[in-house]
N, C-alpha and C positions, 0 to 999 in steps of 0.2 A: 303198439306199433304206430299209432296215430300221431302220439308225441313226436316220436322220432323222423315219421314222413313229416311234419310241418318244420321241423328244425333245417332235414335239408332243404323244403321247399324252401324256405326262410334265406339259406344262405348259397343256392343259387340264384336268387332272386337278387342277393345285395351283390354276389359276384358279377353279375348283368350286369349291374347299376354303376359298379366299381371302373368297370370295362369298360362301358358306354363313357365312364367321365372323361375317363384316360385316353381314351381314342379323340374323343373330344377336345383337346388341350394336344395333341399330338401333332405331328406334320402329316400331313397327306398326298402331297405333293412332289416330285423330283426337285421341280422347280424353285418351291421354298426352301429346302435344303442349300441349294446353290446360290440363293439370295444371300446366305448369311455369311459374313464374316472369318477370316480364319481364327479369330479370338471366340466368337459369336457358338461356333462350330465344337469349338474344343469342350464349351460347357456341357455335352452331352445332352441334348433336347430330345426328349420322344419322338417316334416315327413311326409310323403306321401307310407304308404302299402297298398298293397292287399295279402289278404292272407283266408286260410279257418279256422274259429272258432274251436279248440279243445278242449276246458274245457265243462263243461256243470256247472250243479245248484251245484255244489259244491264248487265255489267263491263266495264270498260277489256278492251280484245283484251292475250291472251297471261294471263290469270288466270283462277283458277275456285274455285267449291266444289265439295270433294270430299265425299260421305255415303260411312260406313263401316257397321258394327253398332253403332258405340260413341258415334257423332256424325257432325258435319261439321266438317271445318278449311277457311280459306283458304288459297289455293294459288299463289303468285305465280309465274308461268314468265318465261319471252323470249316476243318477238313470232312466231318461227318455230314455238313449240310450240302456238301458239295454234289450230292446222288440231285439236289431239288433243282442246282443249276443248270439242267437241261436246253439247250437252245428252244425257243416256244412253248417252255412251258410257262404257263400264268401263273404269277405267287403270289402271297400275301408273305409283308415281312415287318417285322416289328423289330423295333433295335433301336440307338441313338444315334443323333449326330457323331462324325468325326469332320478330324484338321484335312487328314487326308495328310499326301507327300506334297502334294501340287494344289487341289480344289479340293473344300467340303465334301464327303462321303457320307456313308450310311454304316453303320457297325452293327450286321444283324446280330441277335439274340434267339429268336424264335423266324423257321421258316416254311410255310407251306404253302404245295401245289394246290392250286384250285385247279385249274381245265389247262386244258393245250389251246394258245392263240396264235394266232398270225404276227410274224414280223410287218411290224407298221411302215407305212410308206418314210425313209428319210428327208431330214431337212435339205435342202439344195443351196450351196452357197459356195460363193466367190473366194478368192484367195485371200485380198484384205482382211476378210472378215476371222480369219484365224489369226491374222497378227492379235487379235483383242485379248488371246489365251481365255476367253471367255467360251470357248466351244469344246473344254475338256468332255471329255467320256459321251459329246453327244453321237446320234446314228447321223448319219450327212451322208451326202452328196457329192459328187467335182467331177468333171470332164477337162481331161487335157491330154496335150500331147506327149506318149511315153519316151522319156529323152534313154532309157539303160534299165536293164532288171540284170539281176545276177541269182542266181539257185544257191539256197545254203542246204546241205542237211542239217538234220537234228543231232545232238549230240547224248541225245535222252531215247531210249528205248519209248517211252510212253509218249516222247510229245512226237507231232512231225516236221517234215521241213518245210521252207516257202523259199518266198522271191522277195527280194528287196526290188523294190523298183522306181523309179524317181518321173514324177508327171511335172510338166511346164502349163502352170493354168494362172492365168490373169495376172501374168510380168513377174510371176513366180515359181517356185521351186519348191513340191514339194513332195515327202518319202512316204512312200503306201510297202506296208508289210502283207502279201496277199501269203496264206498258207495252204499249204501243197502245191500243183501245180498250174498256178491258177494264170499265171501270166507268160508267153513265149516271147522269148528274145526277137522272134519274129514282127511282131506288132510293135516295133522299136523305129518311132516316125509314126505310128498312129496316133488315132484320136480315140481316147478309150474313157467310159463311162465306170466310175468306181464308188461302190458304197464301202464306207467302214465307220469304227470307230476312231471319235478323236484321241490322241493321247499329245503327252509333251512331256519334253525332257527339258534338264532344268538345274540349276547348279545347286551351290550350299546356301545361297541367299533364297533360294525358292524362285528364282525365275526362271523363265522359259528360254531358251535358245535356242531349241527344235519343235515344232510342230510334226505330228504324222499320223497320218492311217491306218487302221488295225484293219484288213479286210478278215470276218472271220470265215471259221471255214468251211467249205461247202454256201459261200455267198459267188456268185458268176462274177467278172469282170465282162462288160458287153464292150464289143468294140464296133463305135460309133460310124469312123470312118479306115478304112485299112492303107497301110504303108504301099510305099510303093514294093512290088515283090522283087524286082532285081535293082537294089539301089545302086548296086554300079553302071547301071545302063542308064542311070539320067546324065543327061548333057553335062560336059564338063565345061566351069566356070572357069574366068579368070582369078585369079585371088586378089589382083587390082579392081575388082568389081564387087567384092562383098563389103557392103552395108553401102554402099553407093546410093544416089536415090535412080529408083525406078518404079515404073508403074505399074509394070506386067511385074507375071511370079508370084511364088505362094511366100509368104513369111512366116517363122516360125516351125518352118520344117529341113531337111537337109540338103546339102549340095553337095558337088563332086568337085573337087579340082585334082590336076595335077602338078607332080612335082618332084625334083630331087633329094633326094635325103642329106642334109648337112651333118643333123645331129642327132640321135637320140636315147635316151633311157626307157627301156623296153617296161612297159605297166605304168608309166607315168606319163611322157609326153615325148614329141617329134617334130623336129623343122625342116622344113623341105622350103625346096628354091624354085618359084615356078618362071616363067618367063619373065613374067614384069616385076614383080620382088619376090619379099620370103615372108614365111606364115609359120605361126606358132599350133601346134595342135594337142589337145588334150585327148590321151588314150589311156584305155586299160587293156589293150591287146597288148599281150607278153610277145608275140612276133619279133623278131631281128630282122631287121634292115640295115644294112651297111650303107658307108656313108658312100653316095655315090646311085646306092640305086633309086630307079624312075619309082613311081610309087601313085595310086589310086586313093584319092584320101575322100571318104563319104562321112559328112557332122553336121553340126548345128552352129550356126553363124553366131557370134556371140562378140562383144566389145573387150576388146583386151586392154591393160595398161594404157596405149596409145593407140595401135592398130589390130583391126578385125581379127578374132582367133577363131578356132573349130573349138568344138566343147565335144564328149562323148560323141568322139569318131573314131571309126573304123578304115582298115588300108588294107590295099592287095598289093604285094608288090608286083611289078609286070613287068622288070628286067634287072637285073644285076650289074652294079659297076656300069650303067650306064655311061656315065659321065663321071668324070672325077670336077667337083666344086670348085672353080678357084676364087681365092679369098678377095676381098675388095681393097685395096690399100685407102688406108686414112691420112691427113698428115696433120689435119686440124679437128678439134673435138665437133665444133659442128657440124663436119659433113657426116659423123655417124646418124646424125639422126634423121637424114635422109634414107639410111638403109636398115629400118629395123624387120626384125626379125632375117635381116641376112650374114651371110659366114665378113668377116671383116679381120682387116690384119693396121698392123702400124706399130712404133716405135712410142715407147716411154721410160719415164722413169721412177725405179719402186721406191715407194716411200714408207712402205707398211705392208703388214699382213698378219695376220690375225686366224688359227688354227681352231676350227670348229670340227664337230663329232663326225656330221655330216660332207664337211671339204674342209677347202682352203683359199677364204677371201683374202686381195689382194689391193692396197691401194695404188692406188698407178696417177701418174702426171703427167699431163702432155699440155707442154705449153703453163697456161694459166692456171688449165680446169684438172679437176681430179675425178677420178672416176675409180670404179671398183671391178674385179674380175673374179672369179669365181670357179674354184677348177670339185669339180665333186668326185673328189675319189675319198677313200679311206685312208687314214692318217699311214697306215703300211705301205698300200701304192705309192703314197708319197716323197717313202723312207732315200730315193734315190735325185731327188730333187733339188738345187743348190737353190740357196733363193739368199740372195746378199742385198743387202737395204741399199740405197744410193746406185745403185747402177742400174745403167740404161740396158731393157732389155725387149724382144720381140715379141712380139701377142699375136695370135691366129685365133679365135672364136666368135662365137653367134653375137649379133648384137642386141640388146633389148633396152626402149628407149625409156626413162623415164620421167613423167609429167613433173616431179617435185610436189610442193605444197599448191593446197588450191589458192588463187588470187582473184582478183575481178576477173570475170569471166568475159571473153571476146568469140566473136564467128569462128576464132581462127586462131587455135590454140598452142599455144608455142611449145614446147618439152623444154627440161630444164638441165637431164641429164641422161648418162646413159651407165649402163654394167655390160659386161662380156662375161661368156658364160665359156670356159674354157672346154672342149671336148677330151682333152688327155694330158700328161707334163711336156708333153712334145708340142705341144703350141704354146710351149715359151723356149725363149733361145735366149742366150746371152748376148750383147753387143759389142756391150763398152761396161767393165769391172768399175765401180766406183773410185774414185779420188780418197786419195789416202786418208784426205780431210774431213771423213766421213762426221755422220750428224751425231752419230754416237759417239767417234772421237772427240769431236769438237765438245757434247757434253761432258764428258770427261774430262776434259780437260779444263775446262769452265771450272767442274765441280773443285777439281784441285787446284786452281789458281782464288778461285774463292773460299777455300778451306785454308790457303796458307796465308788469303791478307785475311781470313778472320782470324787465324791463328795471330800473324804477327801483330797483328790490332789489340789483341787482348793480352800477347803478350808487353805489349809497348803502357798500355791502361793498364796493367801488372805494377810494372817498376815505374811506371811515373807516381803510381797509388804508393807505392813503397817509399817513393823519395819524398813524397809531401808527408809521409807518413813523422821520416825518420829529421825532416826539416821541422817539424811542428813540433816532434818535441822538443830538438835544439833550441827550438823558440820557447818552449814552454820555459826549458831548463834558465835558458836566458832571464826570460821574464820574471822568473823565480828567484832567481841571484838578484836582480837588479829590484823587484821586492824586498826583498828581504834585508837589502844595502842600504835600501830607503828607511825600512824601520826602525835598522839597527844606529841611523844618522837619528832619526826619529826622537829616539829613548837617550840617546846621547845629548842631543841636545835639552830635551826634557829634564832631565837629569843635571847637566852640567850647569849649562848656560843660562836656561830658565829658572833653576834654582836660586843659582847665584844674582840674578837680576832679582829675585824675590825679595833674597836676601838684603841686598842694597837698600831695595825700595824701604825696607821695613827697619834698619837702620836708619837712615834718612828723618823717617816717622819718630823715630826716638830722639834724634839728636835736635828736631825741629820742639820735641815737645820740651827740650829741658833747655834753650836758649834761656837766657835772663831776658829781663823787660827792658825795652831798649835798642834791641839788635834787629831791630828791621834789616838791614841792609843783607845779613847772614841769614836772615828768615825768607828774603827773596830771593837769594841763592840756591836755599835748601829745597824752597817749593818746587824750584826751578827744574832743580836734579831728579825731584822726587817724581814730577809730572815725565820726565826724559826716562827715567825706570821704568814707571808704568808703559808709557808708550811703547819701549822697547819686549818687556812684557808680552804686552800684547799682541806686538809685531812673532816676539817667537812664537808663541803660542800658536798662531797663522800660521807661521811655518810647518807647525810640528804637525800640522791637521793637513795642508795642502800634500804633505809628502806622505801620511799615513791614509787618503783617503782611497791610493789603487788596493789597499788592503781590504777595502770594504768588501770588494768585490765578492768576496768569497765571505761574510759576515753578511750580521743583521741588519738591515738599514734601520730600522727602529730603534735597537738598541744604540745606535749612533751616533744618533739624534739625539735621546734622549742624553745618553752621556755629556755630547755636547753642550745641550740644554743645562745639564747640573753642572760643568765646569763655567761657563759665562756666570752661574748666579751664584757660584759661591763667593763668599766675603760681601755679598750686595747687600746682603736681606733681602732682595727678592723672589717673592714663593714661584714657582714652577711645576708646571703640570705635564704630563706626556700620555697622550689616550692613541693607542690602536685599534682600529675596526676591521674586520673581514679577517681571510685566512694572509698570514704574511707568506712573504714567497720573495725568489730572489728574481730581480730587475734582471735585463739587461743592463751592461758596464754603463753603458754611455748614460743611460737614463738615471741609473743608480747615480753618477757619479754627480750630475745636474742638481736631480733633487737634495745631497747633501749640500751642494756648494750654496744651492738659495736657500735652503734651511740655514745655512749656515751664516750667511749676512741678515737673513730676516729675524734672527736671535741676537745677532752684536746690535741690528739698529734700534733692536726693541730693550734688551736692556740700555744701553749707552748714548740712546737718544729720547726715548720715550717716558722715564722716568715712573713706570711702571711697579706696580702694589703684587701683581701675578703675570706671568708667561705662561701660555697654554700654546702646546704645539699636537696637533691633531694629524694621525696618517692614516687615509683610511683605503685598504685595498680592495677592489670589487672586479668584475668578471673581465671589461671592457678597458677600464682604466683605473687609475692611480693615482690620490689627492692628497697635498700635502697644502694644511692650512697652520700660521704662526699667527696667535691674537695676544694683544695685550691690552690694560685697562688705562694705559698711561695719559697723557695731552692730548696728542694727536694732533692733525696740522690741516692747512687748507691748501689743497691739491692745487689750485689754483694759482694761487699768489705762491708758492713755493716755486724757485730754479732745481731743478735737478741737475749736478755737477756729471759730466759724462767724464771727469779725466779716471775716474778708476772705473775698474770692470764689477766693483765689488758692492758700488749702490743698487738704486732702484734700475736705473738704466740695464745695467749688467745683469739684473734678476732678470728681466725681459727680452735680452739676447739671449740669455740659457732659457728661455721657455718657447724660444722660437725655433730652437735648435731641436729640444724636444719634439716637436710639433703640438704642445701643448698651449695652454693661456692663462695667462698670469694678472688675478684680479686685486685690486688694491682698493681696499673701503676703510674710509678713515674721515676725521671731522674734527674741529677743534674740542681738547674736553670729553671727549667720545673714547677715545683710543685707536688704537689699528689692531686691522686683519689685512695678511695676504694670505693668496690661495693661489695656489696652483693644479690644474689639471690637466694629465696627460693619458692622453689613449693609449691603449696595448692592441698593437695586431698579433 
């Protein structure tokens, strides 16, 4: 047995030791837990508190807050640990970090009662200090004054009911949940001292947008200072005297005025007319008052839109049909804003309206300004209602004035605009039916007078499309016949005439060569003739090229050249070259037509003047532009002392009007002995 007692002694000793580390490395505190992070939180960290239970049945079963010395955290457990959450009792709880919904929590795993303690005194604080969202799940403090509670039941056999009730503490507003019955409608105007816990409510991003207090249950609401017990028996105010300055009087608590009823929505609000104007009031008394009766009204002074409203008030009415209201006539928009919150009437005209779930907003014009009115019934009620755009029609309802956008701020603040808020369809009346020429007509009518000049627009850009269509290729046709009239002169003459000039010339050559020795006088005849052939020759040959070169147009200009190139040198003996670089591609006419014609003299001057052994004619096409260079190895001449003859188009002169015309430039390098080169270069846009 002795084995066996040291084994366990052995391994409750390391279980000690194991526990001691772990606790050791754990959280101990509320406080630390709420230091950390929502990222921080989610890792699941050790935790190890003691602390005394302060919630009771007013959490979900199986949860609780725990208060420590450092704070309080929430505590999420199982439904079985739920027997340990006892209000005062002291746990110990071990578990991990959580994100929580809102703030860091605790995710118990292990939970036990130590002893029964005392709920700890709470922290005491001010309103601001909840805006931080930094006071989730703590025990707290706040005294203010109770503005409204309302009683719910439960809708749960197990759980019970409470009070919703709303306190005004440090220039705010905020909701305490006290459960059972823990607050009386009575203490409504008191000063009431209230402990709970913090909670907030809070959208899908995780922020806050409500703060509120958990009172839990069986904790007292103390009341500080008590309401007044018959609030209708305090003095009654003017309503031209709330928020006024004075010296005397409590602020922050309620007053009395009276008034007559203009308008109201029974659970929501009421405007009543008192001697020196009208006043806006926020109720949830379901009460009827007709328009007309005197009325007792006890609330809380509060800043409205432009002028002083009641907040959670209450009314007695104290006669019926007192008075019947009459409405104030308007005739310019500024004098409503001397009368807000009173009944008003006046003439405009509808420009719009617009069908919501809740009413039927209404754009109205008077004069310059526009303004909106507002009639709240159900789109049913409304089913009998004529409402025609453009006509002038009557209004009878509340007025309510509004600031607009905020600007530089002055003592003395102007409004900007105003709405009317209609009481039934009978405060509107017909006046004057709109003009035939209505704004919807007129749309219409626009629409169709611009539908038919874009129609005839497009149809007119139609057939003028068609007529340049069916005129261009008349022209083509043209152009084609009159090509084609050109080549076939062309080949004709080629053929005919040029042949026959060949022929002479080379006759001539023969009958010059068999003269007897002697006949000069018949040998200067013959040379004579024979120089008159050549020329003429040559002269056709020109021709036959000037008249086939619009045929290029649609051909190779390389290949056209070089042709050229091999008709000048045959019968010469002189050799000829023709080199292309880049991708060839077809010119424009004009361009095309240029660089044959200076190809085409800088080939006659180079064979027929230059007395040249080779002709090299280079064309080399690239992205930007297009170079056409003629070199030969012949004399060559001195630019200098040379005249250049301008009576024809077809020398040097003439290569450099057609390279003007181009927009290109035409370089000419040459030297006695040396030979020539021209070049020409011309840009492509």
């Amino acid at each position: 047995m002795k084995p066996v007692f040291c084994i366990l002694l052995f391994a409750a000793i390391c279980l000690k030791t194991v526990t001691a580390q772990t606790a050791s490395l754990a959280l101990t505190e509320a406080a630390q837990v709420l230091k950390l992070s929502i990222s921080e939180a989610q890792t699941g960290a050790p935790v190890l508190l003691r602390g005394v239970v302060i919630s009771g049945h007013e959490l979900d079963s199986g949860t609780a807050v725990i208060q420590d010395d450092s704070g309080s955290i929430f505590v999420r457990g199982s439904a079985s640990q739920a027997v340990f959450f006892a209000r005062t009792n002291r746990v110990e709880i071990r578990g991990t970090t959580g994100s929580g919904e809102f703030a860091p929590i605790v995710v118990a795993t292990e939970v036990r009662v130590l002893s029964k303690g005392e709920i700890p005194a709470p922290k005491r604080v001010a309103y601001g200090e909840f805006l931080m969202g930094r006071l989730d799940s703590q025990w707290l403090e706040v005294e203010g004054c109770l503005r409204s509670c309302v009683y719910w039941p439960t809708a749960m056999p197990s759980k019970i009911g409470g009070t919703e009730a709303e306190l005004a503490t440090g220039g705010g507003r905020l909701a305490v949940e006290v459960f059972g019955h823990g607050v009386s409608p009575d203490w409504v105007d008191g000063m009431l001292r209230v402990r709970g816990i913090c909670f907030h409510k809070f959208n899908q991003k995780h922020q806050f947008y409500q703060m509120y207090l958990v009172v839990p249950e069986g904790e007292p609401v103390l009341v500080e200072q008590p309401p007044v017990s018959r609030p209708f028996d305090l003095p009654a105010q003017s309503i031209g005297s709330l928020l006024q300055y004075a010296q005397a009087g409590s602020f922050g608590h309620r007053v009395r005025v009276h008034g007559v009823v203009i308008y109201q929505h029974p659970g929501e609000f009421l405007f009543i007319r008192g001697e020196d104007r009208g006043l806006f009031v926020r109720t949830l008394q379901e009460t009827t008052a007709r328009v007309g009766d005197e009325v007792s009204v006890v609330g809380f002074p509060a800043q409205g839109d432009y002028s002083p409203i009641l907040e959670d008030a209450v009314f007695q009415v104290m006669g019926h049909a007192y008075q019947t209201p009459v409405p104030i006539p308007i005739r310019h928009p500024n004098e409503a804003f001397e009368h807000d919150a009173e009944l008003i009437s006046g003439e405009a005209k509808l420009i719009g309206y617009l069908q919501k779930d809740d009413g039927l907003e209404l754009s109205l014009q008077m004069g310059n300004s526009v303004f909106t009115a507002f009639l709240m019934q159900s789109p049913k009620a409304q089913s009998g209602l004529k409402i025609v755009l453009d006509s002038e029609i009557g209004f009878t309802g509340v007025c309510s004035v509004v600031m607009g956008s905020l600007g530089p701020r002055t003592l003395l603040q102007a409004p900007q605009s105003f709405r009317v808020m209609l009481r039934s369809s009978q405060d509107l009346s017909l006046i004057r039916p709109p003009p035939w020429w209505t704004s919807q007509r007129i749309i219409v009518a626009s629409s169709i007078i611009v539908l038919g000049l874009t129609t005839g627009i497009s149809l007119f850009a139609r057939m003028r499309f068609q007529r340049q269509q069916a005129e261009r290729r008349q022209a083509e046709a043209e152009f084609a016949a009159i090509l084609k009239e050109r080549n076939r002169l062309a080949r004709e003459i080629h053929d005919t005439l040029a042949q026959d000039i060949s022929g002479i010339s080379a006759q001539l050559e023969v009958a010059r060569k068999k003269l007897p020795p002697g006949s000069d006088a018949a040998l200067k005849h013959l040379n004579l003739a024979q120089t008159t052939a050549r020329n003429s020759l040559q002269e056709a040959r020109r021709t036959i090229w000037n008249m086939r070169s619009q045929v290029l147009e649609g051909s190779d200009l390389s290949v056209a050249l070089s042709e050229l190139l091999g008709q000048e040198t045959q019968g010469t003996g002189i050799r000829f070259k023709s080199v292309v670089l880049g991708t060839t591609r077809q010119l424009p006419s004009a361009i095309e037509n240029d660089l044959l014609r200076i190809g085409q003299e800088a080939i006659h001057n180079a064979i027929h003047h230059a007395q040249p052994s080779v002709v090299t004619l280079e064309l080399v096409f690239a992205d930007k532009k297009v170079r056409l260079s003629v070199r030969d190895d012949g004399v060559g001449f001195d630019q200098e002392k040379t005249k250049f003859s301008a009576r024809t188009r077809f020398g040097i002169k003439g290569m450099q009007e057609r390279a003007r015309q181009t927009g290109g430039s035409l370089t000419l390098r040459t030297a006695p002995g040396q030979g020539t080169e021209i070049t020409l270069e011309v840009p492509l846009i």
